[in-house]
Biopython code that builds the backbone (N, CA, C, O; Angstrom):
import numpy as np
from Bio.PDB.StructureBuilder import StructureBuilder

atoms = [
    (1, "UNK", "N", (-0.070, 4.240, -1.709)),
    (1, "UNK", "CA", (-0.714, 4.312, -2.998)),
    (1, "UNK", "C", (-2.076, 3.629, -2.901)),
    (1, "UNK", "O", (-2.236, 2.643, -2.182)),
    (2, "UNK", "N", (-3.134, 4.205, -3.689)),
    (2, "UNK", "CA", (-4.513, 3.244, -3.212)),
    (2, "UNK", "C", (-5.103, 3.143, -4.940)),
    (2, "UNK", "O", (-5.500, 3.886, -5.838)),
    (3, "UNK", "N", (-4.793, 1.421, -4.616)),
    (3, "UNK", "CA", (-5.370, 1.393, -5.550)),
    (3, "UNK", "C", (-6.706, 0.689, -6.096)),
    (3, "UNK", "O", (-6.829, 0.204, -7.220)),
    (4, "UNK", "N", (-7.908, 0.733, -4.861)),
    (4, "UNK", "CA", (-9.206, 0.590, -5.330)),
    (4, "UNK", "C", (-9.962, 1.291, -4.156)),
    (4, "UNK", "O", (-9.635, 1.049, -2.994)),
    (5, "UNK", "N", (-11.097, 2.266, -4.494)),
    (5, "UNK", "CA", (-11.818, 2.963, -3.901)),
    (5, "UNK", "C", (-13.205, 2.866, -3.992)),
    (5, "UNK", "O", (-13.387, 3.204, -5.161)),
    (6, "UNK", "N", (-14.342, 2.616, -3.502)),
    (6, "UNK", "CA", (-15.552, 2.229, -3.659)),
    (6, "UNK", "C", (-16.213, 3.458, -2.773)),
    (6, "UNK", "O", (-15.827, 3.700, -1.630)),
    (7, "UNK", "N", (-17.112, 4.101, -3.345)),
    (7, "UNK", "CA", (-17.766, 5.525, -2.831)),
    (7, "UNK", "C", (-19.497, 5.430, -3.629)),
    (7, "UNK", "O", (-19.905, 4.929, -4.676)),
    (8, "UNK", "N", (-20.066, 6.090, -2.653)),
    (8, "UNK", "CA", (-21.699, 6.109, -3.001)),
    (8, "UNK", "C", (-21.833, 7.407, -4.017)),
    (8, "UNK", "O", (-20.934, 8.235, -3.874)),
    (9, "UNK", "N", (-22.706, 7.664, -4.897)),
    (9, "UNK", "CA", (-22.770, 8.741, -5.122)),
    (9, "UNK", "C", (-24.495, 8.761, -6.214)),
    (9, "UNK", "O", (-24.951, 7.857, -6.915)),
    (10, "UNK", "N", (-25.024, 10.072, -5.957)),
    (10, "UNK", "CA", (-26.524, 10.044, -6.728)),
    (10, "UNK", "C", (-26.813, 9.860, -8.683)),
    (10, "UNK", "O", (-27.731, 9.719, -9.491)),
    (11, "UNK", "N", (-25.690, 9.953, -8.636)),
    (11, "UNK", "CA", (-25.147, 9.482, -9.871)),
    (11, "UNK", "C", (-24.015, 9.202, -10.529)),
    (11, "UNK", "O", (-23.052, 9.811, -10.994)),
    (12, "UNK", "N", (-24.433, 8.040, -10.429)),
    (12, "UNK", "CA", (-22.906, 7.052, -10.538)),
    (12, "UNK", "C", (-22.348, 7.229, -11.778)),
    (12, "UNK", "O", (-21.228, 7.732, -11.694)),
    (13, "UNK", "N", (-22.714, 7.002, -12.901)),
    (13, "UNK", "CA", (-22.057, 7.413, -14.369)),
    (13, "UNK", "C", (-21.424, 8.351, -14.156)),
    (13, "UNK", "O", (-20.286, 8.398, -13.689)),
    (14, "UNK", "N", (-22.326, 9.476, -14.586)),
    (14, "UNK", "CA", (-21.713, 10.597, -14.158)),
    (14, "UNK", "C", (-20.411, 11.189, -13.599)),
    (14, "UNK", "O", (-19.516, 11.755, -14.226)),
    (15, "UNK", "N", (-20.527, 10.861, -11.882)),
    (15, "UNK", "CA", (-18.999, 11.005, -11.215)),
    (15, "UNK", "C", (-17.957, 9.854, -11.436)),
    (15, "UNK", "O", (-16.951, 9.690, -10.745)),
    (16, "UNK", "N", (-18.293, 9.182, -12.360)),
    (16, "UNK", "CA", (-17.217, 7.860, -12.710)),
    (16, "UNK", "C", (-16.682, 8.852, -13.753)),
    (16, "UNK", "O", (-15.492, 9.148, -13.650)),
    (17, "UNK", "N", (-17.438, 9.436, -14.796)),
    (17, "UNK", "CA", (-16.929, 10.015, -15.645)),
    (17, "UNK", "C", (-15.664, 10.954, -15.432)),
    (17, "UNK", "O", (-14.531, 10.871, -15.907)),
    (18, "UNK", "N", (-16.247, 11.903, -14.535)),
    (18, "UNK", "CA", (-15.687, 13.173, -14.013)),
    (18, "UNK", "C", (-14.412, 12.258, -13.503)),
    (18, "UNK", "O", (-13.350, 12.708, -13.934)),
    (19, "UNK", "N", (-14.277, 11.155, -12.740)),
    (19, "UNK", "CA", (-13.497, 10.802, -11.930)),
    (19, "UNK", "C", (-12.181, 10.304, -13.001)),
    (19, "UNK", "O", (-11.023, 10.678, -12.810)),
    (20, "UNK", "N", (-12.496, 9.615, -13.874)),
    (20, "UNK", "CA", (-11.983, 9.372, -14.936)),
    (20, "UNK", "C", (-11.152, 9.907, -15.581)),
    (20, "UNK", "O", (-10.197, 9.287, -16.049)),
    (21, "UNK", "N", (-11.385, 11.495, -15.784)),
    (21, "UNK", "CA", (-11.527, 12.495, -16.582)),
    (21, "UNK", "C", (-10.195, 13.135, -16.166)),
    (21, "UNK", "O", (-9.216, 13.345, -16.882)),
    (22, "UNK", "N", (-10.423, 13.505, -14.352)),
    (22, "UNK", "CA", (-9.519, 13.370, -13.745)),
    (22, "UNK", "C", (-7.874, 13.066, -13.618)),
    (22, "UNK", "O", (-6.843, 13.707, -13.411)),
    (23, "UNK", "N", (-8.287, 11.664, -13.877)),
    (23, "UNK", "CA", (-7.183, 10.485, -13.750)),
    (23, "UNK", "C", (-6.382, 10.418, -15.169)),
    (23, "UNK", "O", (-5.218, 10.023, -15.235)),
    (24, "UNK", "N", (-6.979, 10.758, -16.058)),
    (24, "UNK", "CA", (-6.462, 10.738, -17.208)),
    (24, "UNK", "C", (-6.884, 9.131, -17.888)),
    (24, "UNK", "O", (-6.180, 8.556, -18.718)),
    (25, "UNK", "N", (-8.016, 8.655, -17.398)),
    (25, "UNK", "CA", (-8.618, 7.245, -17.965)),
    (25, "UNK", "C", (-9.562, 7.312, -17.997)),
    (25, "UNK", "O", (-9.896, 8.494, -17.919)),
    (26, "UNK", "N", (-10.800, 6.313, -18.124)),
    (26, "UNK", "CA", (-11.822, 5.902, -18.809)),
    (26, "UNK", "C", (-12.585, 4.866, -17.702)),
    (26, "UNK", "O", (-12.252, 4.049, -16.843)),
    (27, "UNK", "N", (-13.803, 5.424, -18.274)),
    (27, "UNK", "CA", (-14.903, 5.094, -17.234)),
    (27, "UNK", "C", (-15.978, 3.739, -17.717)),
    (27, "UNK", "O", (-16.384, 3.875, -18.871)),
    (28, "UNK", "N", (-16.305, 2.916, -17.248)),
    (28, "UNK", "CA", (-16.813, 1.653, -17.742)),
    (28, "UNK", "C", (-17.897, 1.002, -16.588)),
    (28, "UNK", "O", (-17.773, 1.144, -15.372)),
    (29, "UNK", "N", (-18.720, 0.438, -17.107)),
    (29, "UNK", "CA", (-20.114, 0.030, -16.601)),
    (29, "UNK", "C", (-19.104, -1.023, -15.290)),
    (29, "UNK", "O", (-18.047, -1.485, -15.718)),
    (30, "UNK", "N", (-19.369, -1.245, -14.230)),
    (30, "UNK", "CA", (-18.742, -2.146, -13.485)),
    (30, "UNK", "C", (-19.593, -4.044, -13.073)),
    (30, "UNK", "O", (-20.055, -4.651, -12.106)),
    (31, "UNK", "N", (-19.428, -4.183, -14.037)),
    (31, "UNK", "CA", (-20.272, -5.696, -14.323)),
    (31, "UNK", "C", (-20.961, -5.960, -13.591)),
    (31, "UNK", "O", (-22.168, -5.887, -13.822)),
    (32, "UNK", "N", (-20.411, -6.427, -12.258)),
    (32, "UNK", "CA", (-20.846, -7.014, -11.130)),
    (32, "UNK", "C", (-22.288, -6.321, -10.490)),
    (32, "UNK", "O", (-23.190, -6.898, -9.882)),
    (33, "UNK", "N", (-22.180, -5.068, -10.807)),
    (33, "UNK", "CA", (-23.620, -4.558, -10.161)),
    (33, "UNK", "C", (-24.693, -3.536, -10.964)),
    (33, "UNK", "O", (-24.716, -2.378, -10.547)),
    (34, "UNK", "N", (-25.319, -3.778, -11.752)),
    (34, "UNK", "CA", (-25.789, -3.011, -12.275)),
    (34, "UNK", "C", (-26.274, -1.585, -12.162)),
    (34, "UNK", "O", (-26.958, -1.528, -11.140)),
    (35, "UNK", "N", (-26.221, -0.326, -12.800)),
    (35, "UNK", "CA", (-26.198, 0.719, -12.686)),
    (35, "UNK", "C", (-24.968, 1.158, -11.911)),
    (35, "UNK", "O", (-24.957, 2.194, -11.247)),
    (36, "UNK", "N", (-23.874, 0.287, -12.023)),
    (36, "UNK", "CA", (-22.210, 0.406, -11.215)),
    (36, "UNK", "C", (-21.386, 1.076, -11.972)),
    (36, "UNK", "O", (-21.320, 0.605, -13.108)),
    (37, "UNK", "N", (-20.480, 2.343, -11.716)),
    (37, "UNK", "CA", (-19.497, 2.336, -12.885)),
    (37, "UNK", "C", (-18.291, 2.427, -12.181)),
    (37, "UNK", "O", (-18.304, 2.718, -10.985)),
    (38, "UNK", "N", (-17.131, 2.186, -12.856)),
    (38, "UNK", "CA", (-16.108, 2.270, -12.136)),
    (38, "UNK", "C", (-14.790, 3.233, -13.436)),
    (38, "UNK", "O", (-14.576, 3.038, -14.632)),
    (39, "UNK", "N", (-14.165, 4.274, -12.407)),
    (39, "UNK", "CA", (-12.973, 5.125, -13.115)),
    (39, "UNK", "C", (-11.600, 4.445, -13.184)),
    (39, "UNK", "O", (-10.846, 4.567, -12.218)),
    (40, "UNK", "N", (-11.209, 3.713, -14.294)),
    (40, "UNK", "CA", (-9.855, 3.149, -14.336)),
    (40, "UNK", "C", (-9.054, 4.356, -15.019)),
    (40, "UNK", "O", (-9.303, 5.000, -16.038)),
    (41, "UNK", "N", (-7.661, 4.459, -13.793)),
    (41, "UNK", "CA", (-7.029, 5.022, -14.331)),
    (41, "UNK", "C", (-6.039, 5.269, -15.410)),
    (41, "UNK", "O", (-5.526, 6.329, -15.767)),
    (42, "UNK", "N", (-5.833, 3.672, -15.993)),
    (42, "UNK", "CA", (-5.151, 2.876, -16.780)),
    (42, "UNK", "C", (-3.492, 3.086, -16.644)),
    (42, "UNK", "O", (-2.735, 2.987, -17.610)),
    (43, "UNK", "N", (-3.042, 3.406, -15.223)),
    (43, "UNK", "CA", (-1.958, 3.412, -14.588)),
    (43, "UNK", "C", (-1.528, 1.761, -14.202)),
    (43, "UNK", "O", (-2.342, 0.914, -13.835)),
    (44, "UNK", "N", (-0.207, 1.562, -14.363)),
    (44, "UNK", "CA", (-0.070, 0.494, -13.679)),
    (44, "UNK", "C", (0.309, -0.368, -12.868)),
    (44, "UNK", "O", (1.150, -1.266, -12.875)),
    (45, "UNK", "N", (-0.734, 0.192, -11.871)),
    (45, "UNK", "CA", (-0.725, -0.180, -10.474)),
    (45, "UNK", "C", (-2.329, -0.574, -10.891)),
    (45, "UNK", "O", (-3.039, -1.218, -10.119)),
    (46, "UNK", "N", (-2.792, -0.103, -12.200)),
    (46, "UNK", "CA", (-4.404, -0.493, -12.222)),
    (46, "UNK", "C", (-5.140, 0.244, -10.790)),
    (46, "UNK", "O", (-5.114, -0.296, -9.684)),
    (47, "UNK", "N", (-5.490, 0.965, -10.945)),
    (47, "UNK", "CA", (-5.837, 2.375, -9.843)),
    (47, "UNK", "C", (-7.205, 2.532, -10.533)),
    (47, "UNK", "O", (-7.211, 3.077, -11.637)),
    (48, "UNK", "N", (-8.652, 2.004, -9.860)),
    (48, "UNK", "CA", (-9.496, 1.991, -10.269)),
    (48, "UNK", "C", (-10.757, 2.636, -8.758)),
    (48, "UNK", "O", (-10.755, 2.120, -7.641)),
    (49, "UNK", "N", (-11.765, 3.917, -9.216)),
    (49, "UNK", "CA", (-13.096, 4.095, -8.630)),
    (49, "UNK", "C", (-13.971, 3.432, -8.652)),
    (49, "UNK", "O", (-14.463, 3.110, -9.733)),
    (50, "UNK", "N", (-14.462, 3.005, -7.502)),
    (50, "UNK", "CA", (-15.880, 1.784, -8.057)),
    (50, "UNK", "C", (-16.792, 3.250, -7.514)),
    (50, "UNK", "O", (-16.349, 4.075, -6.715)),
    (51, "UNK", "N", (-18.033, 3.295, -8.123)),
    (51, "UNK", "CA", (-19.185, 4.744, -7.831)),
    (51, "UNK", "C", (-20.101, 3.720, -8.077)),
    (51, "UNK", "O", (-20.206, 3.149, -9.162)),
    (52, "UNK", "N", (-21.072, 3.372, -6.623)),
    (52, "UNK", "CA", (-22.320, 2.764, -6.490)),
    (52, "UNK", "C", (-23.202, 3.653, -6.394)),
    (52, "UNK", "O", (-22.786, 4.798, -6.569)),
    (53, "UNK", "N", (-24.695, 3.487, -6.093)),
    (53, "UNK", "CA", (-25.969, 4.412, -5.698)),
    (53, "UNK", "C", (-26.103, 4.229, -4.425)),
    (53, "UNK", "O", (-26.089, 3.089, -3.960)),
    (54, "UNK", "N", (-26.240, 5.208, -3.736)),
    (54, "UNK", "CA", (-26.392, 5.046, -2.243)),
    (54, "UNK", "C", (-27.052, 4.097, -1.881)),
    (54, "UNK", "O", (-26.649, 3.600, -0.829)),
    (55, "UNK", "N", (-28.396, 3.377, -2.577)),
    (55, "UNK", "CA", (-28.710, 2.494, -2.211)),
    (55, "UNK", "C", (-28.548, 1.649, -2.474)),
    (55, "UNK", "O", (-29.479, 0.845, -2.506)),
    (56, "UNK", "N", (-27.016, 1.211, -2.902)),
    (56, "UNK", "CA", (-26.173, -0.115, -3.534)),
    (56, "UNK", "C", (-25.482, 0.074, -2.151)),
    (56, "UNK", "O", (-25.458, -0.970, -1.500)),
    (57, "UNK", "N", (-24.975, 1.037, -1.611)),
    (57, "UNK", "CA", (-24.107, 0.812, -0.324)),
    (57, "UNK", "C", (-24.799, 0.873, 0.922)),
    (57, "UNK", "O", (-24.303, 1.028, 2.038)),
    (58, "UNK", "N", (-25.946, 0.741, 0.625)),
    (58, "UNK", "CA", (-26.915, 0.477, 1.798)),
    (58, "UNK", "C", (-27.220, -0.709, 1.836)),
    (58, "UNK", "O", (-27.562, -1.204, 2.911)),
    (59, "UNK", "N", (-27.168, -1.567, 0.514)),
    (59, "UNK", "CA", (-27.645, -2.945, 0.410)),
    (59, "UNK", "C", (-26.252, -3.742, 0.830)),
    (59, "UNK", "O", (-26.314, -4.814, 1.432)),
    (60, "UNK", "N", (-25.453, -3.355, 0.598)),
    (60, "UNK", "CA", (-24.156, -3.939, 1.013)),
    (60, "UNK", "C", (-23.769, -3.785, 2.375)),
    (60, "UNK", "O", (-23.192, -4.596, 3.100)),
    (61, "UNK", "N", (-24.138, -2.721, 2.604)),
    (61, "UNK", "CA", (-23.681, -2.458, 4.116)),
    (61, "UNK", "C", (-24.949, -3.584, 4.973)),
    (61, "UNK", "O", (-24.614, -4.205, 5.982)),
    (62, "UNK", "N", (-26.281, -3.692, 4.425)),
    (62, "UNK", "CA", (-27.103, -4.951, 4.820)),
    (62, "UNK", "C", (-26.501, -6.690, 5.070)),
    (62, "UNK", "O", (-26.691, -7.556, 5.925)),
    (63, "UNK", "N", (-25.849, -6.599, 4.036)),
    (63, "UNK", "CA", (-25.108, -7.943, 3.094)),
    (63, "UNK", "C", (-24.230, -7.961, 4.311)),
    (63, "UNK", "O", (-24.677, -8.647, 5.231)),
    (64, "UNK", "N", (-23.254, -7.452, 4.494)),
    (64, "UNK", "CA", (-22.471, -7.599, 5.596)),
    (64, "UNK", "C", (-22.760, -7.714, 6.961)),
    (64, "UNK", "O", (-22.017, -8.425, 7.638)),
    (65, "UNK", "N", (-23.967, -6.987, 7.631)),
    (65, "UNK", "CA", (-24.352, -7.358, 8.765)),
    (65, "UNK", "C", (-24.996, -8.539, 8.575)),
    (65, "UNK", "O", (-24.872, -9.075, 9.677)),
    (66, "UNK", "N", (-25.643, -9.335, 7.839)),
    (66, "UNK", "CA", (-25.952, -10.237, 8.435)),
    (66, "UNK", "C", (-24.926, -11.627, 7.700)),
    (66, "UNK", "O", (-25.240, -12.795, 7.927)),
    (67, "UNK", "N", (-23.616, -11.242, 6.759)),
    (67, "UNK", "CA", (-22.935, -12.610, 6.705)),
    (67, "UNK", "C", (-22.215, -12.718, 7.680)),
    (67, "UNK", "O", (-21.848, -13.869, 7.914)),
    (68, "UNK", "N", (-21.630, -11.405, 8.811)),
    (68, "UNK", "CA", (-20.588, -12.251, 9.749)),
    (68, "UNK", "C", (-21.071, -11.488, 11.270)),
    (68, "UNK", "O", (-20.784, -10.545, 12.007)),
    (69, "UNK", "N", (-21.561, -12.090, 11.197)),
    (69, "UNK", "CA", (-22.425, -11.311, 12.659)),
    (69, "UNK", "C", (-21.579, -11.690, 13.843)),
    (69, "UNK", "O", (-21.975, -11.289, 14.937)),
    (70, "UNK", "N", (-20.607, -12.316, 13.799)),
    (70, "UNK", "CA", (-19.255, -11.883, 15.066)),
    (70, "UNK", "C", (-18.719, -10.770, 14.823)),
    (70, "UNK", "O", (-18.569, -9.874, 15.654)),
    (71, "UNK", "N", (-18.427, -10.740, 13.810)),
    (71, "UNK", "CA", (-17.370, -9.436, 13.148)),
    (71, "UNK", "C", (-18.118, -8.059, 13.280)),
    (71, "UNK", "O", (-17.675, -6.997, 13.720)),
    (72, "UNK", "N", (-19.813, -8.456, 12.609)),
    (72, "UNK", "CA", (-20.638, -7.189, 13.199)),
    (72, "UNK", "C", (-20.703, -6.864, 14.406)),
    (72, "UNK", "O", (-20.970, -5.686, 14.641)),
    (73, "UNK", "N", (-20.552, -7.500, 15.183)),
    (73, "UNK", "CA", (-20.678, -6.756, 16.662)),
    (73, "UNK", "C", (-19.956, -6.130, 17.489)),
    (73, "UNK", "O", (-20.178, -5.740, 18.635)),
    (74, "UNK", "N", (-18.568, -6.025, 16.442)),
    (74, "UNK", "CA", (-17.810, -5.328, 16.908)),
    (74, "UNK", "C", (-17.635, -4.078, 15.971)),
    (74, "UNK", "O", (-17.227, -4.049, 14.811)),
    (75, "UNK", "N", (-18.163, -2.788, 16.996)),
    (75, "UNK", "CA", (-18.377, -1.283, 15.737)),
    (75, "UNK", "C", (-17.148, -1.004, 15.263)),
    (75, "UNK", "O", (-17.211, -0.106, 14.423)),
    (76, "UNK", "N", (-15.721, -1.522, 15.511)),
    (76, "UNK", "CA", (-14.136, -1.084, 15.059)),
    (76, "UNK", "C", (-14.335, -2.009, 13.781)),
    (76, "UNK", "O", (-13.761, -1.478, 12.830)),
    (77, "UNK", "N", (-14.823, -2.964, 13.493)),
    (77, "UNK", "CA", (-15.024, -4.104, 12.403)),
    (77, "UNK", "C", (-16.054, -3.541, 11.392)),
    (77, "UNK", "O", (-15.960, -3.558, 10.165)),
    (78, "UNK", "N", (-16.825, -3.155, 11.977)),
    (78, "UNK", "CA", (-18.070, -3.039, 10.733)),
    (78, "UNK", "C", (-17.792, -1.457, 10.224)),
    (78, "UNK", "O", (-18.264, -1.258, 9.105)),
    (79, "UNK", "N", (-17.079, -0.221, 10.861)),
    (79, "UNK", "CA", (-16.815, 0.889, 10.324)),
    (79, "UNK", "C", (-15.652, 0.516, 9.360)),
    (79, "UNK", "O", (-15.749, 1.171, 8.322)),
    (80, "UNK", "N", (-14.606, -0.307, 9.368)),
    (80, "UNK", "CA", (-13.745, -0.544, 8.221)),
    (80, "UNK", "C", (-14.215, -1.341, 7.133)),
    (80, "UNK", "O", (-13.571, -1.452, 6.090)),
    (81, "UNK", "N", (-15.593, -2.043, 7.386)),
    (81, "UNK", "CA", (-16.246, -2.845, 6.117)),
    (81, "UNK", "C", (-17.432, -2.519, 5.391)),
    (81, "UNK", "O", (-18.185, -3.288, 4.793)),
    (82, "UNK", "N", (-17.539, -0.593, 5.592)),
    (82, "UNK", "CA", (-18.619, 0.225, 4.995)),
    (82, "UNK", "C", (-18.660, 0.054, 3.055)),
    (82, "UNK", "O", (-17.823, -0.575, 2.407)),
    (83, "UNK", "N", (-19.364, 0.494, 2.716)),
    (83, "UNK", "CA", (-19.707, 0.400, 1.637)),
    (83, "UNK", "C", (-18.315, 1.230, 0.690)),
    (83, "UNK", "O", (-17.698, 0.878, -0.315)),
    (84, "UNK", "N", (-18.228, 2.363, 1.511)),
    (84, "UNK", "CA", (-17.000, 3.297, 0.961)),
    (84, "UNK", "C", (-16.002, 2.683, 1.972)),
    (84, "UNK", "O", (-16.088, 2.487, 3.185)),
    (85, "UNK", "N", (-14.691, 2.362, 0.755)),
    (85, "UNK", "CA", (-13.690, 1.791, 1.529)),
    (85, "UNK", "C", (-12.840, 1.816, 0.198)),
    (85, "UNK", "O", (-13.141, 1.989, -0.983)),
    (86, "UNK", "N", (-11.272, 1.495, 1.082)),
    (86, "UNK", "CA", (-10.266, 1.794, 0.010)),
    (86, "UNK", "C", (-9.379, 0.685, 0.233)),
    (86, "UNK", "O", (-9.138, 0.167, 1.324)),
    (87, "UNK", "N", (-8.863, 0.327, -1.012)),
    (87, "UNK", "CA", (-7.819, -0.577, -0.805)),
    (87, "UNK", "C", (-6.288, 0.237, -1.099)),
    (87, "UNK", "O", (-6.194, 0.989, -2.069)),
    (88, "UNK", "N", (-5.203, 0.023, -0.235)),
    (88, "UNK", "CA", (-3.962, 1.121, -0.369)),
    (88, "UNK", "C", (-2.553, 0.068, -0.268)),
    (88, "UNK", "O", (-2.323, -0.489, 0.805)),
    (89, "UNK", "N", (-1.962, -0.074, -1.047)),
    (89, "UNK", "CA", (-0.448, -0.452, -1.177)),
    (89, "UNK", "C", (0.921, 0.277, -0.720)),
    (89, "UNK", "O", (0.814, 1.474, -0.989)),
    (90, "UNK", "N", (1.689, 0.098, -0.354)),
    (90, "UNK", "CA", (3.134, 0.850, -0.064)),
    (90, "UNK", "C", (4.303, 0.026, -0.853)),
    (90, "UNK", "O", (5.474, 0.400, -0.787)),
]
sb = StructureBuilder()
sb.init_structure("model")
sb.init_model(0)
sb.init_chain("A")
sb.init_seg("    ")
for serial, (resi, resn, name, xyz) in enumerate(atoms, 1):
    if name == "N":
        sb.init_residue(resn, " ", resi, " ")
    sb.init_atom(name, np.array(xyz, "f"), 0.0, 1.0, " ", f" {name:<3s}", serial, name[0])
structure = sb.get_structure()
């Protein structure tokens, strides 16, 4: 079951909406980053889309190379800590 997903997209409202829409829940500004929205599915497992701007997951994917630069240097480490990433439960 996955229940948090973080994906780039050229317009973030927008596919939060659609994503939402989807899910059968509701789409909301995502605090933490401005111009962020995120699709809660209002399931409860709390099953939520985070939809950044590509160049929110470019700045993050920045953010991360240079806070753990052991961890960056290994490419099996830094492809699982991309901007798009999912969190999944069993």
């Amino acid at each position: 079951m996955i229940h948090h997903v973080s994906i780039p997209a050229r317009e973030p409202r927008h596919v939060a909406v659609v994503l939402a829409e989807l899910m059968g829940g509701q789409c909301y500004p995502f605090g933490p980053l401005e111009g962020a929205f995120m699709a809660m599915s209002g399931d409860t497992h709390g099953t939520m889309i985070e939809v950044v701007s590509p160049a929110m997951a470019r700045e993050y994917e920045e953010f991360l190379k240079k806070s753990r630069l052991s961890v960056m240097n290994d490419p099996e480490s830094l492809q699982r800590m991309r901007a798009t990433h999912a969190k999944e439960a069993t």
